[in-house]
SEDO-431089 format. One record per residue (C-alpha): residue number from 1; x, y, z. Coordinates in nm, 4 decimals, always signed. Example, Ala and Ser with C-alpha at 12.3 -4.5 7.8 and 13.67 -1.06 7.14 Angstrom:
R; num; X; Y; Z
R; 1; +1.2300; -0.4500; +0.7800
R; 2; +1.3670; -0.1060; +0.7140
This chain:
R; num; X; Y; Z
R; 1; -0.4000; -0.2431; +9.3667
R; 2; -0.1821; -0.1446; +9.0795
R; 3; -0.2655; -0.2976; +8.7778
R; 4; +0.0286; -0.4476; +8.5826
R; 5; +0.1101; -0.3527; +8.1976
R; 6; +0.1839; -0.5955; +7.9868
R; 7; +0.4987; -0.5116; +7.7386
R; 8; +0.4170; -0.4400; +7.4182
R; 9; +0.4789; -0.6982; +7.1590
R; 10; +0.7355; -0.5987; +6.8406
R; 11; +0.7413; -0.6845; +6.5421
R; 12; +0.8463; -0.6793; +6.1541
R; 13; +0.8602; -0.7234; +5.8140
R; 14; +1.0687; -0.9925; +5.6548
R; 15; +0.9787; -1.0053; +5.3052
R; 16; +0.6351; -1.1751; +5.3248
R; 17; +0.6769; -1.2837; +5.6619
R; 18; +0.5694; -1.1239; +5.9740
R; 19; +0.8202; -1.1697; +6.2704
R; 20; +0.7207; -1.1071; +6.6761
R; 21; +0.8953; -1.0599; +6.9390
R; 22; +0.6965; -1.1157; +7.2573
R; 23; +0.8821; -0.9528; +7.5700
R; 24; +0.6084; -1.0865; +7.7930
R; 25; +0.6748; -1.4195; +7.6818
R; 26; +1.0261; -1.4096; +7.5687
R; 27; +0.9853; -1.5386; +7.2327
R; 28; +0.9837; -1.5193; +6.8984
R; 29; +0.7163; -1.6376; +6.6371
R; 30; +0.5652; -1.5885; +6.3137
R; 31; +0.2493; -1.5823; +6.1184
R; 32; +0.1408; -1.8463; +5.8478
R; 33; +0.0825; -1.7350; +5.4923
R; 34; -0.2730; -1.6637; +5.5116
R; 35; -0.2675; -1.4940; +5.8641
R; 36; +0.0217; -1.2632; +5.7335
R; 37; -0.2458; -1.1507; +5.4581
R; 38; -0.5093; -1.0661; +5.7144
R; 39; -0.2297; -0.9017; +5.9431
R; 40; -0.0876; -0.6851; +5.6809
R; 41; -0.4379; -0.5655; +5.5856
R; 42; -0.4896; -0.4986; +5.9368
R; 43; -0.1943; -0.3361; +6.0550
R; 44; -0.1200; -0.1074; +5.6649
R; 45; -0.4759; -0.0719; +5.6167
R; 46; -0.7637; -0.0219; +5.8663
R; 47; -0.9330; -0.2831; +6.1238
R; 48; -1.2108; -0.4301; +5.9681
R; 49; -1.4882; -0.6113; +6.1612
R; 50; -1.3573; -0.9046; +6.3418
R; 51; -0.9920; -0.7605; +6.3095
R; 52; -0.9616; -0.7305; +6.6810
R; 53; -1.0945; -0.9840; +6.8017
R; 54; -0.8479; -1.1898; +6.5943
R; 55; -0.5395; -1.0247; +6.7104
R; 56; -0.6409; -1.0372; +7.0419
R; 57; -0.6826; -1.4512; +6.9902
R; 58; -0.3091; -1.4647; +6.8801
R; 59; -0.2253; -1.2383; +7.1687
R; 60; -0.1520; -0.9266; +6.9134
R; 61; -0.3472; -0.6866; +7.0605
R; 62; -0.0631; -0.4225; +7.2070
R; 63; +0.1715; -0.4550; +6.9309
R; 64; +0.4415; -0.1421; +6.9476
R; 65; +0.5025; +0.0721; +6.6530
R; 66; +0.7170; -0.0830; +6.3670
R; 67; +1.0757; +0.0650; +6.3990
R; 68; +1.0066; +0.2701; +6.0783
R; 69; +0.6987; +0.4668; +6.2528
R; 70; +0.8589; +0.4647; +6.5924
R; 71; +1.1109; +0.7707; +6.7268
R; 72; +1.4208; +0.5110; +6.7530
R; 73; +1.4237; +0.5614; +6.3712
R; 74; +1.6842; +0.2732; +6.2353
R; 75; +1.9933; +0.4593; +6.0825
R; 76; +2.1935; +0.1631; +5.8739
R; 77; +2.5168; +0.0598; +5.9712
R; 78; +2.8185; +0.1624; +5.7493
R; 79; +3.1034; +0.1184; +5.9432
R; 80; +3.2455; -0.1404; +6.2928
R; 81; +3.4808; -0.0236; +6.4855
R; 82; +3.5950; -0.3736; +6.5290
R; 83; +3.7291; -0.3163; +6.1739
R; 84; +3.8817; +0.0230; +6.2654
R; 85; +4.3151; -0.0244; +6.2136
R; 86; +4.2994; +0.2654; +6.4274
R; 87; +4.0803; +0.1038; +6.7425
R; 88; +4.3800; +0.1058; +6.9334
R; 89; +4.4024; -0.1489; +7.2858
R; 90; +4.2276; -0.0929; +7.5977
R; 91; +4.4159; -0.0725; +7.9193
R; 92; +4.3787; -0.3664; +8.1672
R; 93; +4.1625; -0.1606; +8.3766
R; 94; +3.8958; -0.1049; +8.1217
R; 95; +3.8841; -0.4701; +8.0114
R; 96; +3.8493; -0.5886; +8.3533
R; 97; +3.5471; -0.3561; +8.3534
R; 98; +3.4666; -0.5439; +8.0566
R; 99; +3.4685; -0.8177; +8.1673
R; 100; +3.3084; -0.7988; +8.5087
R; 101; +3.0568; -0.6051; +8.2889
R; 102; +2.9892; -0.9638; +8.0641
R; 103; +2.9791; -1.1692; +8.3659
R; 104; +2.6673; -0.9432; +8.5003
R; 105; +2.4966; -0.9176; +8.2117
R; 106; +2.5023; -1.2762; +8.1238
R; 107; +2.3860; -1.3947; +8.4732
R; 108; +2.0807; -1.1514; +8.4276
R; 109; +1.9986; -1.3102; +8.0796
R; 110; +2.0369; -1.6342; +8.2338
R; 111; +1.7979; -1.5233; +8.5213
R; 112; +1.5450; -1.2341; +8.4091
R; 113; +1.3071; -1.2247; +8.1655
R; 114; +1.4297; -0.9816; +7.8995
R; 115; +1.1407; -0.7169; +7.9562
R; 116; +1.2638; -0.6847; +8.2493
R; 117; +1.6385; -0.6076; +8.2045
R; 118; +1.5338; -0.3722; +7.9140
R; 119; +1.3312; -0.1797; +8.1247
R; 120; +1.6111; -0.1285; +8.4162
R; 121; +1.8653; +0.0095; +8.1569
R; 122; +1.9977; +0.2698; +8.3419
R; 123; +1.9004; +0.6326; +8.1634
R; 124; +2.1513; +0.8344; +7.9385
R; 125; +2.2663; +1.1977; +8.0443
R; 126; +2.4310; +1.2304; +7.6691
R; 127; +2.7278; +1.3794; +7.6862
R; 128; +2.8623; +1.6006; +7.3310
R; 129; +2.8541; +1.3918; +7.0211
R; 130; +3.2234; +1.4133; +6.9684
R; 131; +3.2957; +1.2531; +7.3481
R; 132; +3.0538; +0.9954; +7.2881
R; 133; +3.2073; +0.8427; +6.9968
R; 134; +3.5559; +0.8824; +7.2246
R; 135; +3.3873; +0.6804; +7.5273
R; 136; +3.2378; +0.4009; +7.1912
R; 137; +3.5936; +0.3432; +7.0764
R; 138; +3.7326; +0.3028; +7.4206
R; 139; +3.4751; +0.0706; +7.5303
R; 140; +3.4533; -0.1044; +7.2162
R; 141; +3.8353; -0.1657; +7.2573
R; 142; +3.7942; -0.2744; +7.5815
R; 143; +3.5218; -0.5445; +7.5108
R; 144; +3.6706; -0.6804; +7.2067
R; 145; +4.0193; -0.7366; +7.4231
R; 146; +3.7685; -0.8915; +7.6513
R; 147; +3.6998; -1.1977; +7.4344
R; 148; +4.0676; -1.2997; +7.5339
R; 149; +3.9365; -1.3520; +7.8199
R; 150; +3.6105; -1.4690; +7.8291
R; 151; +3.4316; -1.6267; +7.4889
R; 152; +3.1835; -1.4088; +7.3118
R; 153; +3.0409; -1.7240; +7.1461
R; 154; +2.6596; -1.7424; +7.1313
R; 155; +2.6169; -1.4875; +7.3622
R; 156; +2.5421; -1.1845; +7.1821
R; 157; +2.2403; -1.0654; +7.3834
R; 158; +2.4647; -1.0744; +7.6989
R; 159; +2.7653; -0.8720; +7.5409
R; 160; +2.5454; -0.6268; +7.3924
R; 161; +2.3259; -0.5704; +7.7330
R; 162; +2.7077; -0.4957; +7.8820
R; 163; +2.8299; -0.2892; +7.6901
R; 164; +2.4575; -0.0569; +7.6461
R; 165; +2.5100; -0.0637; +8.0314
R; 166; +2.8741; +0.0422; +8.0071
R; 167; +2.8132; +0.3283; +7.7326
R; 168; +2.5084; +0.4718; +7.9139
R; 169; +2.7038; +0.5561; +8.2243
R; 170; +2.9035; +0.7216; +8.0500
R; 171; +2.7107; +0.9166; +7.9081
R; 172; +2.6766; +0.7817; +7.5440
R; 173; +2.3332; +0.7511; +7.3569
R; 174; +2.4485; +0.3952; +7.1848
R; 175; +2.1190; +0.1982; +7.0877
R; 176; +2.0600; -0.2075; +7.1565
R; 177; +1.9382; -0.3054; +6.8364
R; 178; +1.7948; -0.6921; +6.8095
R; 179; +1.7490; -0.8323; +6.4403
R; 180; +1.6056; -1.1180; +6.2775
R; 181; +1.6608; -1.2737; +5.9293
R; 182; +1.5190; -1.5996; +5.7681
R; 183; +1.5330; -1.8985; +5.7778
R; 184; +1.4859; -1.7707; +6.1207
R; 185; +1.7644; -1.6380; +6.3273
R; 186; +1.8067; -1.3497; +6.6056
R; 187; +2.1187; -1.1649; +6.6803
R; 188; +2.1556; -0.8216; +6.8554
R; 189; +2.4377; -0.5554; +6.8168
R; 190; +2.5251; -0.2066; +6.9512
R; 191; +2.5167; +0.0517; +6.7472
R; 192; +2.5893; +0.4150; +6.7845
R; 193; +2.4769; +0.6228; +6.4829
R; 194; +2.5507; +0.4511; +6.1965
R; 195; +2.8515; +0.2251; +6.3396
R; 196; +2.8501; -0.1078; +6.5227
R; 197; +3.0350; -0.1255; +6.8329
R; 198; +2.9793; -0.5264; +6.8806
R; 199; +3.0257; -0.6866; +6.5481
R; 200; +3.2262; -0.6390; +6.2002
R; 201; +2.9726; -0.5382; +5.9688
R; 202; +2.8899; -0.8204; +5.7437
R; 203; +2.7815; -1.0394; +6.0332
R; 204; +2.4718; -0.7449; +6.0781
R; 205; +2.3869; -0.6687; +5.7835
R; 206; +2.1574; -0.9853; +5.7010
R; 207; +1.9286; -0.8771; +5.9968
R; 208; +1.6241; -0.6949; +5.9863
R; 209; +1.5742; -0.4373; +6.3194
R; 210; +1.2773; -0.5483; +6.5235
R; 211; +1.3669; -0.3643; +6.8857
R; 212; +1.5691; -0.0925; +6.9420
R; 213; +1.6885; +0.0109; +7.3006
């Protein structure tokens, strides 16, 4: 009988507060105060006696790398295409892609557990860099004409699941990036390089990366 692994749980920084994200679960949390102390002697330092124990007790004990220390190395935005003059408009056909693309992706969030739609993202055959910032700007155009036609409100997870799905069969290494800022909040954003496909730039900025896809 296969045995089944557990997702490992992420986390991060945000000032003195430590921030989890538990895919098994599908939620958030954070440490008090004095646990943060122990945790960030723990996790900078080395395991003392006892350490293990207690991060097992809080259901720590298969935390993934921070972002920082992992190889999907954070690269900060500077630019959005959404605030690109030169984005252009996306032909009917592409939005309708779009669109059909939301309607998916927001029935899986409503259904799956997030582990679970992260792990079925279909794999990349990257195509040249210069094509896959080509294929960003098309589908970029072609989602943000999409919010014509079906609101974007609230539903960031489920645009940004589309349109990871969208660039990936293309052929374009784009990265799902989820955030969190304090007083607590979670938004997630596209990002290829260092521009955001999803989002103008100010509305990312405030959030601090604690999964990248």
């Amino acid at each position: 009988m296969k045995a089944t692994v557990s997702p490992p749980t992420h986390w991060c920084q945000v000032g003195d507060t430590f921030v989890f994200l538990d895919l098994t679960r599908d939620r958030y949390f954070a440490l008090e105060p004095s646990a943060g102390e122990r945790f960030s002697r723990i996790v900078y330092g080395e395991p003392g006696e006892g350490d293990r124990e207690w991060l097992a007790a809080r259901c720590l004990h298969n935390l993934a790398a921070p972002i920082e220390q992992s190889c999907q190395r954070f690269i900060s935005p500077t630019r959005s295409l959404l605030e690109d003059p030169d984005l252009g408009k996306a032909s009917v056909e592409q939005t309708a892609r779009a669109i059909l693309s939301l309607a998916i992706a927001r029935r899986s969030v409503r259904r799956t557990a997030l582990a679970k739609i992260l792990s079925d993202f279909p794999r990349c055959k990257p195509q040249p860099l210069i094509i896959q910032k080509a294929q960003a700007r098309e589908v970029a155009a072609a989602f943000q004409r999409a919010r014509h036609y079906i609101s974007g409100l609230d539903e960031c997870l489920g645009r940004g699941i589309a349109m990871r799905r969208v660039l990936a069969g293309k052929g374009c290494e784009a990265r799902l990036i989820i955030g969190v800022t304090l007083p607590f909040a979670a938004h997630c954003w596209v990002q290829l390089d260092e521009t955001v496909l999803t989002d103008p730039l100010d509305l990312v900025a405030p959030y601090k990366p604690i999964l990248i896809v």
